[in-house]
N, C-alpha and C positions, 0 to 999 in steps of 0.2 A: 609529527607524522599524521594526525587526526586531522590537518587544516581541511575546515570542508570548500574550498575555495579549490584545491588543488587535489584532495582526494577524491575520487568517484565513492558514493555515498546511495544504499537506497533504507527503505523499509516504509513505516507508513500505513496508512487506512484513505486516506482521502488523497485523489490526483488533480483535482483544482487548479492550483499551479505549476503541474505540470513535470512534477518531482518523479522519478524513480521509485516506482510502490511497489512491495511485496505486502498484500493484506494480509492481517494478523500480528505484524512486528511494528514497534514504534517507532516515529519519524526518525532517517539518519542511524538505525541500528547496526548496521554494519557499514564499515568504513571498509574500503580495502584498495589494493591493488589496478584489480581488472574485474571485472565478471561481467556475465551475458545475463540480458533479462528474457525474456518474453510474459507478453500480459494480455488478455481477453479479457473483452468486454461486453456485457449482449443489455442492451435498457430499452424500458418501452413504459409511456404512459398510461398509471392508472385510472387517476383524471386527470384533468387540464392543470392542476397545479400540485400533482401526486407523481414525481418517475421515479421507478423502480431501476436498480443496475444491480447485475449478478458478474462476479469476478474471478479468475482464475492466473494464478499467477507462478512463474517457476523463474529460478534464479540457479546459475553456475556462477559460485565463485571460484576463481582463477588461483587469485593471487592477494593472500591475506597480511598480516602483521604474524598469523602463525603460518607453520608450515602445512599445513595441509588444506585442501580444497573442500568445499561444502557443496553441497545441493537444500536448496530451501524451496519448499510449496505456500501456495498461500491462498488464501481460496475467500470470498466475503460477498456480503450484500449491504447493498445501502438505499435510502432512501433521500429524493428531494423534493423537500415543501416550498412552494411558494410563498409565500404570508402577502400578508396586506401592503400595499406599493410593487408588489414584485420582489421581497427579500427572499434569497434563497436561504435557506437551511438545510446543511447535507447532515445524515444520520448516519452510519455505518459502524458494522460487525465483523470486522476480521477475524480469521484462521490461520493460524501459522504454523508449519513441522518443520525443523531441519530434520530432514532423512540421511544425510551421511555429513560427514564418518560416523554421528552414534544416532540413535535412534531415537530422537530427543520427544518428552511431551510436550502436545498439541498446547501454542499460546493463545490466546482472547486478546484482542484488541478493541473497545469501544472509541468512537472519535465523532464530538459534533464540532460540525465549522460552519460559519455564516462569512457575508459577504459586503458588507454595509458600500455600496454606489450607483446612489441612486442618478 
């Protein structure tokens, strides 16, 4: 039932490739059914090889492996270094709540990822 080929899958800190992110939860942390995402993004350079991104993210899940539906927040900042050649290096801080059904505490997520092609 977990196949991530055939389940819809998100969580995450970093959107790089393009995955399903809720910042603050680990890559793939909920597997489920169905659910709706929406995600904000707002980035802007600090210097020429310093960008900043600030995140905001809400997740409905639909349709789980248990019976009842969730609502997850997800909220982060990251940072991206250029280094020497042009290697990117992303840095990022996730925040995570599921607010329903229980009113669970706030998680931390830290995550660096680089990109080696030059």
């Amino acid at each position: 039932d977990n196949d991530f080929l055939t389940r819809p899958r998100f969580g995450g800190t970093i959107d790089n490739a393009k995955l399903d992110v809720v910042h603050g939860f680990t890559i793939d942390q909920f597997r489920v059914n169905s659910f709706a995402l929406a995600n904000l993004r707002y980035s802007f350079s600090i210097f020429r090889w310093l960008r900043m991104n600030l995140f905001l993210d809400y997740a409905h899940v639909f349709s789980t492996l248990m019976p009842e539906t969730q609502d997850i927040i997800g909220s982060g900042y990251g940072f991206r270094l250029l280094t020497i050649g042009g290697l990117p290096i992303w840095l990022t801080h996730g925040i995570g709540k599921r607010v329903y059904p229980a009113d669970l505490p706030v998680e931390h997520t830290f995550m660096i990822m680089t990109a080696a092609g030059w």
